[in-house]
Backbone as CSV, one residue per row, in Angstrom:
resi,resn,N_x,N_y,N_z,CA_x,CA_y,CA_z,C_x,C_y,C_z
1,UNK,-36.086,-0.676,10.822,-34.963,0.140,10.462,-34.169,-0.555,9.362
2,UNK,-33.735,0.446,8.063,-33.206,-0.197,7.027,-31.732,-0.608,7.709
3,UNK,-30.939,-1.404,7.111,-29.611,-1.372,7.115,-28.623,-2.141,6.127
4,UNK,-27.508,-1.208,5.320,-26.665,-1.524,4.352,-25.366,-1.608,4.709
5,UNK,-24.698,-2.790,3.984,-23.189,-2.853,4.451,-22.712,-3.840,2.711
6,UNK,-22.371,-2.757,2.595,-21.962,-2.774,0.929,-20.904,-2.097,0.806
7,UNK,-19.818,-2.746,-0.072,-18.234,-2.014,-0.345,-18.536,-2.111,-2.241
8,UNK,-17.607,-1.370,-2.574,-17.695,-1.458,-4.144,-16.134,-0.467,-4.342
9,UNK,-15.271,-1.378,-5.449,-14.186,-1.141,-5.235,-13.618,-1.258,-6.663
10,UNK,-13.143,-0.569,-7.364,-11.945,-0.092,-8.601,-10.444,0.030,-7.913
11,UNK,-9.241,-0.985,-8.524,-8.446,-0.685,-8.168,-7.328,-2.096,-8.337
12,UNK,-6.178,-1.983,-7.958,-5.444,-2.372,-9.119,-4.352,-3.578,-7.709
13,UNK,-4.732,-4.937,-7.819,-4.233,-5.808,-6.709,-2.581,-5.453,-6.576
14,UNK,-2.398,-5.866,-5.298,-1.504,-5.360,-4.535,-0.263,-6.693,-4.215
15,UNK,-0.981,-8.170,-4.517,-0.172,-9.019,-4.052,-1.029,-10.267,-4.584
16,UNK,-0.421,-11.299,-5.815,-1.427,-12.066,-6.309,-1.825,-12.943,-5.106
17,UNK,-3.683,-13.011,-5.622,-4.107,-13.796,-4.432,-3.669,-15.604,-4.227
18,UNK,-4.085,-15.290,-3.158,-3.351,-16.517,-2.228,-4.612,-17.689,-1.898
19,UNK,-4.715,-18.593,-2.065,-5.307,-19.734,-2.296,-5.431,-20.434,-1.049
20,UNK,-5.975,-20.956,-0.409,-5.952,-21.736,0.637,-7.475,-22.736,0.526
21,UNK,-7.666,-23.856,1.726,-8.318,-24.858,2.000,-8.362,-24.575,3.022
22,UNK,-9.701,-24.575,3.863,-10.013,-24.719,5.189,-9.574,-26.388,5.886
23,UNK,-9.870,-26.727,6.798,-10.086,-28.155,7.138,-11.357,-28.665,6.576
24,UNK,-12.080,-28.210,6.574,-13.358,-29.167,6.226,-13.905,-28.748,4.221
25,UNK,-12.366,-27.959,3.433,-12.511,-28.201,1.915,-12.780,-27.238,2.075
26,UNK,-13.410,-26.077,2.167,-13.649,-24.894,1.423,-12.976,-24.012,1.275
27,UNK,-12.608,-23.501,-0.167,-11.833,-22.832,-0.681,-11.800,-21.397,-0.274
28,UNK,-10.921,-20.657,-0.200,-10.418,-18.894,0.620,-9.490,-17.970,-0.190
29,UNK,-9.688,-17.096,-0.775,-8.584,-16.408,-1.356,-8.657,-15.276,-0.609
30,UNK,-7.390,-14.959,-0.659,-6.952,-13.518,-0.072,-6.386,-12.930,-0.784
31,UNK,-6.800,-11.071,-1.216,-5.582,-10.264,-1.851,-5.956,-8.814,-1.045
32,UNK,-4.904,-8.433,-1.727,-5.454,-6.979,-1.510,-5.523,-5.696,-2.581
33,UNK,-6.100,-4.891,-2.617,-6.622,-3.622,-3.719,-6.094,-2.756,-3.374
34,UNK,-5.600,-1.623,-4.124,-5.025,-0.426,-3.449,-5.993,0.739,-4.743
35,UNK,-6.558,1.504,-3.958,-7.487,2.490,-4.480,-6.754,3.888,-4.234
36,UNK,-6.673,4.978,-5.632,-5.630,5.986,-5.575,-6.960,7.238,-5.372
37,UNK,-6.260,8.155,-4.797,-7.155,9.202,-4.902,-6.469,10.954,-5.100
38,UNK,-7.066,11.663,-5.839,-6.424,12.914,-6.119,-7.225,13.833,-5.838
39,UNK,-6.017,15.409,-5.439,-7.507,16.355,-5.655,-6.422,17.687,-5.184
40,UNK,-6.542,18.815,-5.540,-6.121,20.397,-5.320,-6.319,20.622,-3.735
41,UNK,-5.236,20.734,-2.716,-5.561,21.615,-1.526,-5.876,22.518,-1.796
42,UNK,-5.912,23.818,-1.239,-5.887,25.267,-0.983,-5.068,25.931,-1.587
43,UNK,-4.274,25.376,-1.283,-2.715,26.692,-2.515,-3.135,25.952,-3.973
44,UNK,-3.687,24.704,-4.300,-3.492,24.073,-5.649,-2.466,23.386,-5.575
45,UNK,-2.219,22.523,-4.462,-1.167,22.176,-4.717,-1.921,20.898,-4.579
46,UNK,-1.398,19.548,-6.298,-2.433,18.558,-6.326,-1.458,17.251,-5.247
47,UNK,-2.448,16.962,-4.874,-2.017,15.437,-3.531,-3.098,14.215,-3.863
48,UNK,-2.095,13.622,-3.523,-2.193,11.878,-3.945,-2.432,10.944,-2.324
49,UNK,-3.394,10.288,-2.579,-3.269,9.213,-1.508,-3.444,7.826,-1.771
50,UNK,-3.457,6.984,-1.361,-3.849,5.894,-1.527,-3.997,4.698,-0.062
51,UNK,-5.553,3.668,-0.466,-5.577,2.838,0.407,-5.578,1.663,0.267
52,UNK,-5.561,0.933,1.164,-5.382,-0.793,0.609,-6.565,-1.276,1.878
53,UNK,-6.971,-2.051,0.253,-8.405,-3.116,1.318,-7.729,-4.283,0.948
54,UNK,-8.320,-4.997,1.859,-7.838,-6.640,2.131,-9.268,-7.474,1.625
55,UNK,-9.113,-8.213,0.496,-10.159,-8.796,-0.194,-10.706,-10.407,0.369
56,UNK,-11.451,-11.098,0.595,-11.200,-12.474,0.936,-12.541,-12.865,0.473
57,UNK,-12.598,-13.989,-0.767,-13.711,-14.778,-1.079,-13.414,-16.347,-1.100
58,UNK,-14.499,-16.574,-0.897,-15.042,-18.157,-0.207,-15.409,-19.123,-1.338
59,UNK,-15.276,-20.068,-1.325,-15.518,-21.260,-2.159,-15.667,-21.126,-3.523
60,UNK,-16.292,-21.669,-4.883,-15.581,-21.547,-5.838,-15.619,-19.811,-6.850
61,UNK,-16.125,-18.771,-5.842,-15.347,-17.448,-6.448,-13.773,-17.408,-5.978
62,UNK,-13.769,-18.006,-4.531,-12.289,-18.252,-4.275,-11.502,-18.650,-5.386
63,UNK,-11.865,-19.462,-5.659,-10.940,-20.829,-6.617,-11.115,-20.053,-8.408
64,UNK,-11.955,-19.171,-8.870,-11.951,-18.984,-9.678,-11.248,-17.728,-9.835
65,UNK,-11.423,-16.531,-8.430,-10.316,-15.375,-8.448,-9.142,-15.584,-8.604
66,UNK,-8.912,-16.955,-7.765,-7.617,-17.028,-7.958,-6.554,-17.251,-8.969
67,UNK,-7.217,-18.314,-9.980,-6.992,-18.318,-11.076,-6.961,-17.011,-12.330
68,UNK,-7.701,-16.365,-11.848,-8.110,-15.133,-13.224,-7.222,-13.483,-12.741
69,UNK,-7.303,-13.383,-11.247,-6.538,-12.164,-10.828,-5.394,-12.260,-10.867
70,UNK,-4.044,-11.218,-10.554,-2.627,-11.162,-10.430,-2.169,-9.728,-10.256
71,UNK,-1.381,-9.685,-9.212,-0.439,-8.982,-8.759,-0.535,-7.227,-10.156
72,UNK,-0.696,-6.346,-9.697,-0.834,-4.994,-10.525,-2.136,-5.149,-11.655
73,UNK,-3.113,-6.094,-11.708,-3.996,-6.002,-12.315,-4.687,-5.042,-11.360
74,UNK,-5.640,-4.680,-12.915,-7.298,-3.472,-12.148,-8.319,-4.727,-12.192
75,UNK,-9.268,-4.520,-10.977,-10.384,-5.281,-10.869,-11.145,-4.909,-9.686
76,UNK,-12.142,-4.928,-10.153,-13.761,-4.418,-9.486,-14.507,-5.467,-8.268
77,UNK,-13.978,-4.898,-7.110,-14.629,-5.922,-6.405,-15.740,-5.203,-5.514
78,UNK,-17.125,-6.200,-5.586,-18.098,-5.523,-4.472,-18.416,-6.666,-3.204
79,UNK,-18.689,-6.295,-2.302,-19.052,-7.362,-0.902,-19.200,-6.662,0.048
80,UNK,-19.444,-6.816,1.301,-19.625,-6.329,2.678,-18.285,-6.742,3.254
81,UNK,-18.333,-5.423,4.779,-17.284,-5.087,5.205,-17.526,-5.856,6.346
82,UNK,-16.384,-6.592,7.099,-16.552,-7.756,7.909,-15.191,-7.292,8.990
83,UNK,-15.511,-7.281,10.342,-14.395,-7.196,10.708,-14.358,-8.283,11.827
84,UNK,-12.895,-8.591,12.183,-12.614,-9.914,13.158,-11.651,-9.445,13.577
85,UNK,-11.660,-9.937,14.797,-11.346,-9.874,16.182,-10.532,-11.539,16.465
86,UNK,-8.951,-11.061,16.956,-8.639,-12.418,17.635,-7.022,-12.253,18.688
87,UNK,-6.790,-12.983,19.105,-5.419,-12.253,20.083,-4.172,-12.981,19.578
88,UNK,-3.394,-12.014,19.190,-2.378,-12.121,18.714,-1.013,-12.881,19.581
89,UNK,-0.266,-13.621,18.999,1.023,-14.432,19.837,1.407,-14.121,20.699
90,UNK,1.580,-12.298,20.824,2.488,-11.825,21.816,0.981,-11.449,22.799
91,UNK,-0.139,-11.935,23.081,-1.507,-11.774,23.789,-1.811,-10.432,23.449
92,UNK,-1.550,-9.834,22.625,-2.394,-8.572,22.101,-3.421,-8.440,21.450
93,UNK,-4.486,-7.905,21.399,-5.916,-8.053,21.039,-5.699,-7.608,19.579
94,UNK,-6.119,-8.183,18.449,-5.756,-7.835,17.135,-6.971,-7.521,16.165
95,UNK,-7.385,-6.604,15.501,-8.415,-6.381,14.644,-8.167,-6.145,13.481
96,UNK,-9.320,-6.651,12.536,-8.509,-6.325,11.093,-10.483,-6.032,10.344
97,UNK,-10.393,-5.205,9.697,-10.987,-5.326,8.497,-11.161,-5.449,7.350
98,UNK,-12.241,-6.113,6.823,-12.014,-6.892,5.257,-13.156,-6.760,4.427
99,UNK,-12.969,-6.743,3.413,-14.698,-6.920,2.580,-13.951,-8.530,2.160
100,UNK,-15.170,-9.109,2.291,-15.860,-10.355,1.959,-16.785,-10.048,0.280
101,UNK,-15.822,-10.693,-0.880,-16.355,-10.770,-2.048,-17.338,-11.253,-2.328
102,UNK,-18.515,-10.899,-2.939,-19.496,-11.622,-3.537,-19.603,-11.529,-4.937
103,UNK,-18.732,-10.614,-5.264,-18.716,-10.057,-6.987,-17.380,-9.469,-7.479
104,UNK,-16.355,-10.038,-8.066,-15.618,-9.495,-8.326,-15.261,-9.469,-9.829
105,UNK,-14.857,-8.669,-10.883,-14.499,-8.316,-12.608,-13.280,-8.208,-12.847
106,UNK,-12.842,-8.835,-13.180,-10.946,-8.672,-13.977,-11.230,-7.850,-14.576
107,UNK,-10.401,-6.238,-14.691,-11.001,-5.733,-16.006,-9.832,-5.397,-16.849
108,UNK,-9.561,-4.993,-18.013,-8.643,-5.400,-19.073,-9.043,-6.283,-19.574
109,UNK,-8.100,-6.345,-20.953,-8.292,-6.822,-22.280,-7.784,-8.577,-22.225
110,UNK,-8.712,-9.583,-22.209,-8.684,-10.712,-21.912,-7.515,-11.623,-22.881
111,UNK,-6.633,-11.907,-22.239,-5.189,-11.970,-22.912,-4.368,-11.258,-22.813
112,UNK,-4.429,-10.241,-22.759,-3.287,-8.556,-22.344,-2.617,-9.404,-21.248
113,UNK,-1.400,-9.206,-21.407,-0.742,-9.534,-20.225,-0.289,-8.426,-18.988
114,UNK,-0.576,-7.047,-20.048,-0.294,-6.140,-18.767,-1.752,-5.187,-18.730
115,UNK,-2.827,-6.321,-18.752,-4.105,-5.435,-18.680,-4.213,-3.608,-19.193
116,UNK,-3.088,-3.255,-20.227,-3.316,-2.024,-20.520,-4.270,-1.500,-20.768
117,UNK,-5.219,-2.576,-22.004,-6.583,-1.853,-22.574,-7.263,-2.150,-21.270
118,UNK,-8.754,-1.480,-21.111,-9.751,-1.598,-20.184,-10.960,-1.854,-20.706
119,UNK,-11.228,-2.596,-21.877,-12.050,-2.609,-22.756,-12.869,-4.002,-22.594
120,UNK,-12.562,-5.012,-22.011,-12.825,-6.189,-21.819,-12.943,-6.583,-20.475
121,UNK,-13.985,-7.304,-19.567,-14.286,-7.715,-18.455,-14.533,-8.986,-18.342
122,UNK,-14.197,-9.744,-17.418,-14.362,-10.856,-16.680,-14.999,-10.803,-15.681
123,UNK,-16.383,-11.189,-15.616,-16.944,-11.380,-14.847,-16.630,-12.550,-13.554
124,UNK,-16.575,-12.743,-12.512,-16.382,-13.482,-11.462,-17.624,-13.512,-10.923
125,UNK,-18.656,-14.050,-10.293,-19.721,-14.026,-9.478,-19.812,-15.112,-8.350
126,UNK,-20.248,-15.190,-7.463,-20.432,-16.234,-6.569,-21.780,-16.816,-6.918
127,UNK,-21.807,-18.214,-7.450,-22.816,-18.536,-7.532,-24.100,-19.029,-6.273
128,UNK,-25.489,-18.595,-6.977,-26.510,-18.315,-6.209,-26.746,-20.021,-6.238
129,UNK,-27.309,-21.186,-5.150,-27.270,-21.974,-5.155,-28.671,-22.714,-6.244
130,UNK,-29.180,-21.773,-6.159,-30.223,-22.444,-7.613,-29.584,-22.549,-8.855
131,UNK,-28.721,-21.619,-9.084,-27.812,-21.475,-10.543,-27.145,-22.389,-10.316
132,UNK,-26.018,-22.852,-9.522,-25.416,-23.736,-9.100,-26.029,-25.226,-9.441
133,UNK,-27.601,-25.313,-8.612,-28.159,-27.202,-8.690,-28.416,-26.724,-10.598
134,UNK,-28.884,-26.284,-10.775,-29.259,-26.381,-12.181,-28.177,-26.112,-13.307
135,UNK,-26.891,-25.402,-12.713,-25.621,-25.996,-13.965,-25.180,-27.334,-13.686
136,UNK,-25.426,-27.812,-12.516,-25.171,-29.196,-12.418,-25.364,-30.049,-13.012
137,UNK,-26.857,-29.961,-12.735,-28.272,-31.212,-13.896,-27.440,-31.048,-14.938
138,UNK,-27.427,-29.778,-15.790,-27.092,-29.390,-17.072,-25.621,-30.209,-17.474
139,UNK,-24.577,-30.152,-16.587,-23.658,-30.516,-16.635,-23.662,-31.951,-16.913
140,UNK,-24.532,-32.348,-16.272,-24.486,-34.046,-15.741,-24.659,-34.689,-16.965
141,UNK,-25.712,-33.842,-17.306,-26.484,-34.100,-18.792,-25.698,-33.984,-19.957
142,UNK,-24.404,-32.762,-20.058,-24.320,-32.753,-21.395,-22.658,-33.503,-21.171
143,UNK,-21.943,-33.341,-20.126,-20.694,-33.768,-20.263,-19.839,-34.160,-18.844
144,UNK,-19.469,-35.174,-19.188,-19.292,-35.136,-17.417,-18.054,-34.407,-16.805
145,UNK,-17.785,-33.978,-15.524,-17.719,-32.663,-14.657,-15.915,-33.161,-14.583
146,UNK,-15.347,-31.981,-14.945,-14.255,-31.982,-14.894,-13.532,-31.006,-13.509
147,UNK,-12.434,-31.582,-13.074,-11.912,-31.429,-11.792,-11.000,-30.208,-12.003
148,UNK,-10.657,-29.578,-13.327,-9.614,-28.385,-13.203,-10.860,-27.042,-14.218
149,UNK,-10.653,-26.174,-14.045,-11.282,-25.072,-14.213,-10.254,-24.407,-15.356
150,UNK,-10.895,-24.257,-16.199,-10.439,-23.366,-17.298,-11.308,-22.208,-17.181
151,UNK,-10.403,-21.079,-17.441,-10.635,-19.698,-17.372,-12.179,-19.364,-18.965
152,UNK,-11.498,-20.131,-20.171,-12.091,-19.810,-20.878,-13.693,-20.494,-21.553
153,UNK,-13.956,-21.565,-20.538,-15.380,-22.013,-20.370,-15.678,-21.403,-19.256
154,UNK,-15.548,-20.273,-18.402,-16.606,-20.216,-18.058,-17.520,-19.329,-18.191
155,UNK,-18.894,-18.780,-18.302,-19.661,-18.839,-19.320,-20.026,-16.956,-19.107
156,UNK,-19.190,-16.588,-18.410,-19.654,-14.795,-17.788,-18.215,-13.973,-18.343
């Protein structure tokens, strides 16, 4: 039996993401997306809705969303939908659902400060661990590995 659990998402962050460290180093961002939707009832009368997903990526897409996204930007995020379970202070059983990023695009005009144009993309990807050992080598080789991340080396 096949089975898919895929989100894919246009839409414009809700609260710049938030950065964190686990205990054992690995990096976590959290934001959230709010996706608008329109359309004519019955009389024609046009209605608006809107929803908010809760975004969260892991190690250095973490660390690189965090840096490149902000608060009322548009950006394209795809991942699977993950939900968790845990009991809340007052012992109430608490659930939440989330997509878990594996791909996310700044989109706007790279420099725009109010992302007006939509003409320009930033790619974000989680790297695949073969791409990963082999920008390494590469790295090792041409320059050695610097500890802060600039937006504008990186290479997508």
């Amino acid at each position: 039996m096949y089975s898919l659990n895929r989100a894919q998402l246009i839409g414009n962050l809700t609260r710049d993401p938030e950065l964190k460290y686990t205990p054992n180093g690995q990096a976590v961002t959290s934001f959230s997306v709010a996706t608008n939707r329109s359309w004519q009832n019955q009389d024609g009368t046009k209605q608006d809705a809107v929803e908010y997903h809760d975004i969260v990526a892991w190690g250095k897409l973490a660390e690189i969303a965090a840096q490149v996204l902000a608060k009322g930007k548009p950006a394209y995020v795809e991942g699977r939908l993950q939900t968790r379970s845990w009991e809340g202070q007052d012992g109430n059983r608490r659930q939440k659902t989330e997509i878990v990023a594996d791909n996310i695009i700044a989109l706007g005009a790279k420099g725009d400060k109010d992302y007006s144009s939509s003409n320009s993309e930033e790619e974000i990807t989680q790297p695949s661990k073969d791409s990963t050992e082999k920008t390494e080598k590469k790295t090792q080789k041409e320059e050695p590995k610097s500890e802060e991340i600039n937006v504008d080396d990186i290479p997508f």
